[in-house]
N, C-alpha and C positions, 0 to 999 in steps of 0.2 A: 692566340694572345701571346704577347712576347711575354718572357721568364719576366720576372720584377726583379729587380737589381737586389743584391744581395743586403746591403747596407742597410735600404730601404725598407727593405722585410723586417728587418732585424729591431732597426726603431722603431715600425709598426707594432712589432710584437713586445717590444720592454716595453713600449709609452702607454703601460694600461689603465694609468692613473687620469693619464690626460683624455678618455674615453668615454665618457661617462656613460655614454650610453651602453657597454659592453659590462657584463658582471649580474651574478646573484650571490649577493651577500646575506653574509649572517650578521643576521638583525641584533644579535644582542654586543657584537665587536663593532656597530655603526660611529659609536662616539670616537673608537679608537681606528677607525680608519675609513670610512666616508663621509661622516656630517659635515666636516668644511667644504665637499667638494659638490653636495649635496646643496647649501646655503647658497654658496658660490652661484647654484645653477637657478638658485629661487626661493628652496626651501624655507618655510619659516617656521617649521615646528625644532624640537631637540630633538636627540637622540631618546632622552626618556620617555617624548611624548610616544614615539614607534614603539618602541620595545623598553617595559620594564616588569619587573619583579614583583615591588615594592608597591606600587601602586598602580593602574587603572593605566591601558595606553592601548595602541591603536591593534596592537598583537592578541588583544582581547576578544577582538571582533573577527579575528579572521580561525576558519576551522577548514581541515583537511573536508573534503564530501566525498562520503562516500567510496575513498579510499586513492581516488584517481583523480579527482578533482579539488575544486578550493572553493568554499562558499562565506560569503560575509554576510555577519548580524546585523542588523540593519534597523532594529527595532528595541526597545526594551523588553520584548515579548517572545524573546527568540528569533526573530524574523529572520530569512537564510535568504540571500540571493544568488543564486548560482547561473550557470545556463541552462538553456532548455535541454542540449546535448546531454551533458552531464546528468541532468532529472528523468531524462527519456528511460530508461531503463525501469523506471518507478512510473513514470507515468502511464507507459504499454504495459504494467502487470495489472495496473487499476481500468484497462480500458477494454470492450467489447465490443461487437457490431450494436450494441443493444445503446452505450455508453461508449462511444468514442471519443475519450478524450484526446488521442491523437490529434483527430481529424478536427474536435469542432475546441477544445479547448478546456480548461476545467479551472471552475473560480467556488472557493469555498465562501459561504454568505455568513457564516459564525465559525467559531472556535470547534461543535458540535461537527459541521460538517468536512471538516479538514481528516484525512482519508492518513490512516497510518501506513508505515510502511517497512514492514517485514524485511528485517537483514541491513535494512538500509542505516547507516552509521556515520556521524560527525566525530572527530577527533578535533579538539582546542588543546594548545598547548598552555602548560601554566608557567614552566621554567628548563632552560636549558644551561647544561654547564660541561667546561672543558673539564674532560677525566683522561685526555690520553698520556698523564703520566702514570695515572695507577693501572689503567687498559695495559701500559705498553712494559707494566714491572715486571723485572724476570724473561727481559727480550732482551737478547742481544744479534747483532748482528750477524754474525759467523752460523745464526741456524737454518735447518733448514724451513722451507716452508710449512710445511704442514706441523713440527713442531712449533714455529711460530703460531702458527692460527690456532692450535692448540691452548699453548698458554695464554692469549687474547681472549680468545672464548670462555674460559675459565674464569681470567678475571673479571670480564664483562658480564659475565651472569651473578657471580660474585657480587660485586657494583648494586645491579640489574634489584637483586632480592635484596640487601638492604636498605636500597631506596622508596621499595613497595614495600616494602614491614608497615603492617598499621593503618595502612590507609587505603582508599581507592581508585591509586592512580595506576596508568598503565605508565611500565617503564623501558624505554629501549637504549640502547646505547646504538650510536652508528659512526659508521668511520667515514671520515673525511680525506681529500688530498689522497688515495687512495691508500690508507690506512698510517699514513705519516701524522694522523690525530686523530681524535675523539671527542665524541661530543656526548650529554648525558642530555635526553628528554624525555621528560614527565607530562605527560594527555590525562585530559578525562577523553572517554569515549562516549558517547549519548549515544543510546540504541531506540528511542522511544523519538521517532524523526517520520512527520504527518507531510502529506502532499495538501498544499495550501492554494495554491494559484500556478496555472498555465497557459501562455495562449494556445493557441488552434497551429498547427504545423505551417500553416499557409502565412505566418507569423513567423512564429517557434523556429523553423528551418527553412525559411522564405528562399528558393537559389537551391537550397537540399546539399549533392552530393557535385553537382554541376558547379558551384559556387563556391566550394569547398576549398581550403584552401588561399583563397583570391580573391584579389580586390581590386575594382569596387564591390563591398558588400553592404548589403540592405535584409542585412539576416537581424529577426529580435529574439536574437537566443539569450533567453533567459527564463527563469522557472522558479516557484519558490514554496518552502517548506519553511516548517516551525521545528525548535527542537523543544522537548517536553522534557520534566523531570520530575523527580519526587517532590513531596511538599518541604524537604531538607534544600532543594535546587540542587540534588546530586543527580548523577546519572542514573538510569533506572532502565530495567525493558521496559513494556508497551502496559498500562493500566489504566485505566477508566479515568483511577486516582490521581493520575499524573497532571502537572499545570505545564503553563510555558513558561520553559528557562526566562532565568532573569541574569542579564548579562554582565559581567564589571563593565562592559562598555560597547556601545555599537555606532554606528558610521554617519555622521549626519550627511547627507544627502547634497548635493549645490545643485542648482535651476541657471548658475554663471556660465557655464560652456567652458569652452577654451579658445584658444586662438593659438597659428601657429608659433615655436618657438615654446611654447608655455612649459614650463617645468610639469614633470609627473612621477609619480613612482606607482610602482604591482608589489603590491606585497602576497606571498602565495606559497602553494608546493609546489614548485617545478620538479617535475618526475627525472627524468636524466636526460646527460651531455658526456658529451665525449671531447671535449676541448684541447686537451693536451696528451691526448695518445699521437702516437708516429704517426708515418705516412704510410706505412704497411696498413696499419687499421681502417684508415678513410678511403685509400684503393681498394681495400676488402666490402668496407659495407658498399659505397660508391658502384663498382664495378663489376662484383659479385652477389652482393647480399639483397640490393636491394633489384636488381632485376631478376632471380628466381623470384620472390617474396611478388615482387608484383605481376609476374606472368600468374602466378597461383591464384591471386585474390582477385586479378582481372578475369579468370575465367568461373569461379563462384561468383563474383558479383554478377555479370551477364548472364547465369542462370537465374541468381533469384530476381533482379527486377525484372526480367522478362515477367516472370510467373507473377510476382507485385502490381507489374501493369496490367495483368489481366482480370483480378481478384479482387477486391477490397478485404475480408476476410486475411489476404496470404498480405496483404502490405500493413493490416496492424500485427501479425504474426510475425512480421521479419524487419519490420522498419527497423527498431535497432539492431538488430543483426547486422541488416545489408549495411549500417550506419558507422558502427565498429569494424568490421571490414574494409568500408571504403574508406575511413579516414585515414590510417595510416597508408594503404596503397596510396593516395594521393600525392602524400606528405611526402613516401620515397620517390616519388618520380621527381617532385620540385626539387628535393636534398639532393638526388644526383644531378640534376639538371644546375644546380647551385653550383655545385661541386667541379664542374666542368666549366663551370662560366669563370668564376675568380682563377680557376686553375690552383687550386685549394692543393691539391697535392703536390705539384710544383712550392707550394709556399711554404708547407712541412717539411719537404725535401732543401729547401735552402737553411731553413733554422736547425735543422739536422745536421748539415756540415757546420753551423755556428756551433752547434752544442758540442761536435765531437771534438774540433778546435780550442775550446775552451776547457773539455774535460782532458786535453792530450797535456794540456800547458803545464801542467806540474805533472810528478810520480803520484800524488794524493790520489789527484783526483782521476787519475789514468788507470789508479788500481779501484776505485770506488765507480767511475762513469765508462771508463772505456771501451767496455766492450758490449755496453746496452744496446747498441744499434745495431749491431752484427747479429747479435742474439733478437732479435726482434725482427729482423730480415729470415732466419729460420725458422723459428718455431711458427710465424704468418703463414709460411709457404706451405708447411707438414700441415695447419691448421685447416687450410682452404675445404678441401674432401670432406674430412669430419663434420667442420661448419656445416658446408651446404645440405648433407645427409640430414642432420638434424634438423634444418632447416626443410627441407623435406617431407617430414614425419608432422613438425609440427602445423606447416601451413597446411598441405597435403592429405596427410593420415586423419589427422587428428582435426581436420578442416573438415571430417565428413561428421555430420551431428550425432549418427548410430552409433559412431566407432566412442565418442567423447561417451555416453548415453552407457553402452559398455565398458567400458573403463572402471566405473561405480562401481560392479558388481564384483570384480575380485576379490573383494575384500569376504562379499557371499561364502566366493569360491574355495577361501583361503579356510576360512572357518568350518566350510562343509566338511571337508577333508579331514579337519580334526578330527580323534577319537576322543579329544576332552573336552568337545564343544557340548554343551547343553540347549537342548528344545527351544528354552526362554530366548539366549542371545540371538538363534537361526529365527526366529519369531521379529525378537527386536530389529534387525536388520533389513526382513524383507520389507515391516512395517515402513522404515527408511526409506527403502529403495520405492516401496509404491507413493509415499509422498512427492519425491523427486520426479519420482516417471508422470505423475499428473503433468506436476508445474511443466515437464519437457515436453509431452506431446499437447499442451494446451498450445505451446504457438511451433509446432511441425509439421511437415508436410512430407511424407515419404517421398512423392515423385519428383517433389527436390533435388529430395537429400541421394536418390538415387543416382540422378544427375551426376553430383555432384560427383558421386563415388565412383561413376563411372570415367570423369574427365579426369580428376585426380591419380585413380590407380594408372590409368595412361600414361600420365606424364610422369607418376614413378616409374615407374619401369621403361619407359624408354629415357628418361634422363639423370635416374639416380646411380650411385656410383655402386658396383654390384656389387662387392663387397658386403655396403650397409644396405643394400635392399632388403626387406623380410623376406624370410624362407618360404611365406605363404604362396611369392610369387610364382616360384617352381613347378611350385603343386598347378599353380592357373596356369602354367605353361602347358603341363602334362595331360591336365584335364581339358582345357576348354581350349587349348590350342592358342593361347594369347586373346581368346575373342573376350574381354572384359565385361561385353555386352550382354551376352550369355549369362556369364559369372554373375552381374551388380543384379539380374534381373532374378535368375533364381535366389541367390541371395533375399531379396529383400518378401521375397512370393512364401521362404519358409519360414526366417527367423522370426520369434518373438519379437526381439528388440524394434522392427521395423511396424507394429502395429499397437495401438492402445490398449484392444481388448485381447489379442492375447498375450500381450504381457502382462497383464493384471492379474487376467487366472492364471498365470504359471504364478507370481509371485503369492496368490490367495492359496495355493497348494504347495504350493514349495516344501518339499521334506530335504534333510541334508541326504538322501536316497536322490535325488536328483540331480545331485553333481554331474554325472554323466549328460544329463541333456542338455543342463549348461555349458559345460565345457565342448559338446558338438555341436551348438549351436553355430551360423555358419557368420554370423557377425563375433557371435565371441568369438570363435577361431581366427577369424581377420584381425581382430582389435589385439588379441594375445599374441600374433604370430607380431603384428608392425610393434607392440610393448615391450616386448622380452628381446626384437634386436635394438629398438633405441634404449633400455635398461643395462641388458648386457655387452652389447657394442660400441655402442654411442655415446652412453655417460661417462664409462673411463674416461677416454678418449680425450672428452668434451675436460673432464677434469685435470687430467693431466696436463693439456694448454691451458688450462684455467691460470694452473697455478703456474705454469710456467710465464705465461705472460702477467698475470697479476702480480709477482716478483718483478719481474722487471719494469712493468708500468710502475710500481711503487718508490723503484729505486730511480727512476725515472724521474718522477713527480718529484721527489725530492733533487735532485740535480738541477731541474729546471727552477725550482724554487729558491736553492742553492748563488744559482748561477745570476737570478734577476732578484738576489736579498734584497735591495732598495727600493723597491714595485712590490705593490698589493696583491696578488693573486686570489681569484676567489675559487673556491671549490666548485667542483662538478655537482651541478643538479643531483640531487639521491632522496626525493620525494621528502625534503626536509624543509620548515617557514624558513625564506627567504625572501629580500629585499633585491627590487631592480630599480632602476631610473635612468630618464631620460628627457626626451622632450616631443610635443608634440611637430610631427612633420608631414612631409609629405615626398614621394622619391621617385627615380626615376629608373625604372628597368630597362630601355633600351635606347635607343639614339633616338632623338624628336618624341619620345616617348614621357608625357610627366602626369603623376598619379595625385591630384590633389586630395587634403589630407582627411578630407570629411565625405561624406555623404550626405543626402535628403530623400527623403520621403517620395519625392517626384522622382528617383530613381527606380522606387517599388514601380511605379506605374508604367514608366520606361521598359521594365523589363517584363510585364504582366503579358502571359499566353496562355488563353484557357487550354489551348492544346497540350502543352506541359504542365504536370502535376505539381512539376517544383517552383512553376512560377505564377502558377494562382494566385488572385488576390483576394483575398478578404473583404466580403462587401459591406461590411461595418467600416471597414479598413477606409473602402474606396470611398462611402460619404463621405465620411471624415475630412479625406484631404479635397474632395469637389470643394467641399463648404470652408475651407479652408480653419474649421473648429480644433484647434490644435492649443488652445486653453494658456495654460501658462508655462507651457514647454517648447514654446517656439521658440528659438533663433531669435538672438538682436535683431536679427537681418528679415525674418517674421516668416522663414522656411524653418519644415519639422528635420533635423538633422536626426539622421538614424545610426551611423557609425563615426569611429575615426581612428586614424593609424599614429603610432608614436615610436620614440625608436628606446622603447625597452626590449631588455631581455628576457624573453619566456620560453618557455615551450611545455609539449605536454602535461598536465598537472594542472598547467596555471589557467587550464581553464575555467571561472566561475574567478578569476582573482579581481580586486577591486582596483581599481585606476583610480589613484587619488590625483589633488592638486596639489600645489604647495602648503595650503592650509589644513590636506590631512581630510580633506571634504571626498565623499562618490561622486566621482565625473562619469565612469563606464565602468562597465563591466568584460574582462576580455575575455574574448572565445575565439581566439585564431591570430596565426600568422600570414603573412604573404609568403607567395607561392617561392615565390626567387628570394628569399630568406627563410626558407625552411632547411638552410646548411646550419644555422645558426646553434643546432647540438654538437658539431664539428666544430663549426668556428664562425665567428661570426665577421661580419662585414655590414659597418656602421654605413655605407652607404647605401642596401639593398633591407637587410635584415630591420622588420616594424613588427611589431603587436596589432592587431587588430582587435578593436571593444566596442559594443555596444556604447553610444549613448545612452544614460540614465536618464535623459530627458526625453527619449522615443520608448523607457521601459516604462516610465510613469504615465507618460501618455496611452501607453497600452490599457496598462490598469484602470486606469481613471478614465480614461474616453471610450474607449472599443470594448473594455470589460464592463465596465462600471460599476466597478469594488472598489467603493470608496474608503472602505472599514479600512482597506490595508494602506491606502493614503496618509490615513489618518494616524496610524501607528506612528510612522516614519516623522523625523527631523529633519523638515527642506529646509534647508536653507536660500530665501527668496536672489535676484538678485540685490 
């Protein structure tokens, strides 16, 4: 690809206003700096109806899920729609070979049979507020880092506890623009969150890990829970006593569709971006980061569905496992494959000499910007080693489930040791640790995990930087001769950690007199020797560039923000409610290549091969569309539409986020990006970079035709056409 003309780049990147599709904004500044641009594009609600304080608006309806996701109310009754992705973790701890709800799907017939669920956690925001002049009091300039973050810390906790005095909200402060602001948010958290309705996988994850990613998709990822609360409708845990929340407001529903062109906005948590770091940063993930990251998780992945395809048993044990692994390996191969197609680093590297250009032009700004890019060109290169070690340890090390599994128990270790420790605590503890080791060996498989251990410790030691290797390695040099194979097998033949029953009795006997066995034990000793060098070696390190780069990203962010004061700039993703919009489209990734912007139903059947697990059809499914019974969710056009692509801004978090229209109405639900827009936490490119969402009108079709719970139809505000 040729360079892009300098110029050209330069108006690409000031014109962000005239973009609409680029940005996640914060919902409660929309009056003051996107509702017209918003209107402009279709919108007809206000800034108040999205976000207010004061009264009842559309922010009401939308709740973080479960910490990594985004689910919206949907009912007066607490209804939560999210995806099925996002619910699988809850729904494989409620399923057996006995009860597969994986496999065949699970619809609750009353309020009675709705299945709670342990851990599992909604956050609703009730009010957010700018505090970064009282966060940033007693800052000035001239200090150093860690003094800075010092006195930020202080006051933000300060802040923090007299906002929670008296009541029961959860309070955080979080930094924006990378800490050039502050922002004050007040949650309730509901802990008392039931599994309500799911379809069948052959639904749920229609395409699977194959489909991932990419589009065309004919995925009905979606999944839904109630949240519950006290008879006050305050947050509560989990009691018999509890009702379903009653919401200030939840999402009416449309049966209108869309068409292309049509206005949209996600309102959601997008988890993080990286949009305005250098070009050091996006060569690093691009070029190094994400290809160790994916040779690692490509080679667990192909041990466990091997073992998935042969089992039923190991694929409801590991589905989401293998699920949470494959999806970001995916994601990085499109992001670098992104990343090389626009020539994304080339495009940083030109706004790079604009920015140094512009910070050289006065004395000011030559002693405040001038030497950010020089220093950013160093501290990347010293960074590389440390990174990838880490990197290392965590996909690597910490990617074998024993070693995660021990880990837990140091804290055993720490207390054993003590001479002030008492009978009761060592009591308390193991009780912990045998709860935990249930729930872990309920869905494990040693011959896996041995696998694993074994492909893993290889590619540490023949590709990690020795330095940050663990010491443990030495010792396997000396003993087993580098044979890993040897090593992972006796390994796993004596330790505890590797079997259910005897770690039970060791923890049902456990006296702090046994320190000694735990500590020879030959997974603890692996898991302590890879701990104490990423603790002791790795974390400085890691901290040191920390702060060395987060000073100057900071000082950075503000230069850029400086330099384009007449342009909006929105903050990077940081798992905070956020506002995107766009419009519905459809695009084209290659030459004579063009992606129309919907899907149908008649695409499930197009791709159905009983030989692949992941593109099963469901033969409730299959009547359905023979008979062509598709109810009142069909298409003007009288085909069942199952997806469709827009060009909002999202990415992880925002899965479970609601696709509105202009009127504020559930069009889809999103659960993914395209594969050649998955640069889009770098940077985005309005002509590749789409959302991909379930239509609401193939989720209600689910429900109502191929489930036939109609109770939970009935809850819901459709609005007809």
């Amino acid at each position: 690809m040729k360079k892009i003309n300098v110029l050209f780049m330069i108006v690409a990147v000031l014109q962000i206003s005239a973009r609409a599709e680029e940005g996640m904004w914060i919902p409660m500044l929309l009056e003051q700096l996107n509702i017209q641009r918003m209107k402009d594009l279709g919108l007809k609600l206000t800034a108040e109806d999205i976000y207010s304080v004061n009264n009842s608006s559309l922010k009401d309806a939308i709740v973080q899920f479960g910490g990594s996701c985004t689910g919206n109310i949907i009912s007066a009754q607490g209804l939560i729609l999210t995806n099925h992705h996002c619910g699988l973790g809850a729904i494989q701890r409620q399923s057996s070979p006995q009860n597969d709800y994986l496999a065949e799907g699970f619809w609750a017939g009353s309020f009675e049979e709705e299945l709670p669920c342990p851990g599992l956690t909604v956050t609703l925001l009730i009010r957010m507020e700018d505090v970064t002049g009282q966060v940033l009091e007693g800052v000035d300039n001239g200090m150093k880092q860690f003094q800075r973050a010092q006195i930020i810390k202080q006051n933000a906790e300060k802040i923090e506890r007299a906002t929670a005095k008296d009541n029961h909200y959860d309070v955080k402060i979080r930094p924006f623009y990378y800490g050039n602001q502050y922002y004050l948010f007040v949650n309730e958290i509901f802990k008392d969150i039931r599994l309500v309705g799911a379809p069948p996988s052959n639904i749920g994850n229609f395409g699977g890990d194959i489909d991932n990613w990419m589009w065309p998709r004919h995925t009905g990822d979606f999944s839904i829970f109630r949240i519950y609360a006290n008879q006050s409708n305050d947050p509560a845990m989990f009691s018999k006593e509890n009702v379903p929340y009653k919401p200030k407001y939840y999402l009416p529903i449309s049966l209108k569709g869309y068409q292309k062109n049509d206005f949209t906005f996600v309102f959601g948590y997008p988890g993080s971006t990286r949009e305005y770091i250098p070009s050091y940063g996006v060569n690093l993930t691009a070029n190094k980061e994400n290809p160790l990251r994916i040779g690692l998780r490509k080679q667990r992945l192909d041990i466990i569905k091997n073992a998935m395809n042969e089992d039923r048993l190991v694929r409801i044990q590991y589905t989401a496992k293998a699920k949470g692994i494959a999806n970001y390996w995916k994601k990085m191969i499109g992001e670098s494959k992104g990343i090389r197609l626009i020539d994304a680093i080339s495009i940083k590297e030109d706004f790079e000499r604009h920015f140094q250009s512009w910070a050289d032009s006065t004395p000011e700004r030559q002693a405040k910007y001038g030497k950010l890019l020089p220093g950013f060109k160093s501290a990347y290169h010293e960074y590389i080693p440390v990174d990838l070690s880490a990197i290392f340890i965590s996909e690597a090390g910490q990617g074998i489930e024993v070693i995660r599994l021990a880990s837990g128990f140091r804290e055993l270790a720490k207390i054993s040791k003590n001479n002030k420790t008492k009978p009761g605590e060592i009591k308390t503890a193991t009780e912990s640790l045998k709860k935990n080791a249930r729930e872990f060996y309920k869905n494990y498989q040693a011959s896996i995990d041995q696998q694993i251990m074994l492909t893993m410790l290889k590619e540490m030691d023949a590709k990690m930087a020795r330095t940050y290797l663990p010491e443990i390695f030495s010792e396997i040099e000396k003993s087993h001769s580098h044979d890993f194979e040897t090593y992972s097998t006796r390994l796993f033949s004596l330790s505890v950690f590797t079997d259910s029953v005897r770690m039970l009795k060791f923890l049902d006997t456990y006296k702090a007199s046994k320190i000694k066995k735990l500590e020879k034990d030959p997974v603890f000793r692996l898991m302590t020797s890879i701990s104490e060098r990423y603790e002791k070696d790795i974390v400085p390190e890691l901290r040191r560039f920390a702060g060395t780069i987060d000073s100057l990203q900071r000082i950075y962010m503000a230069g850029q923000m400086e330099m384009q004061r007449h342009k909006a700039l929105y903050p990077d993703a940081n798992s905070t409610l956020r506002i995107s919009f766009g419009k519905v489209d459809n695009y084209e990734p290659a030459d004579a290549v063009t992606y129309n912007y919907y899907t149908t139903l008649a695409g499930v059947m197009e791709k159905e091969d009983s030989a692949i697990y992941d593109y099963q059809v469901d033969a409730r499914l299959k009547k359905l569309y023979k008979e062509k019974d598709f109810g009142a969710y069909a298409d003007q056009d009288g085909t069942m539409h199952v997806a469709f692509t827009a060009s909002n801004h999202t990415t992880g978090g925002n899965s479970g986020s609601p696709v509105l229209n202009a009127e504020g109405q559930l069009i889809g639900i999103n659960f993914d990006r395209n594969w050649e827009g998955t640069l889009s936490d770098l940077m985005y490119d309005p002509s590749q970079c789409r959302n991909i969402s379930l239509d609401i009108r193939y989720c209600l079709f689910v429900i109502d035709k191929v489930a036939g719970n109609k109770r939970l139809i009935d809850e819901m505000k459709i609005i007809q056409r």
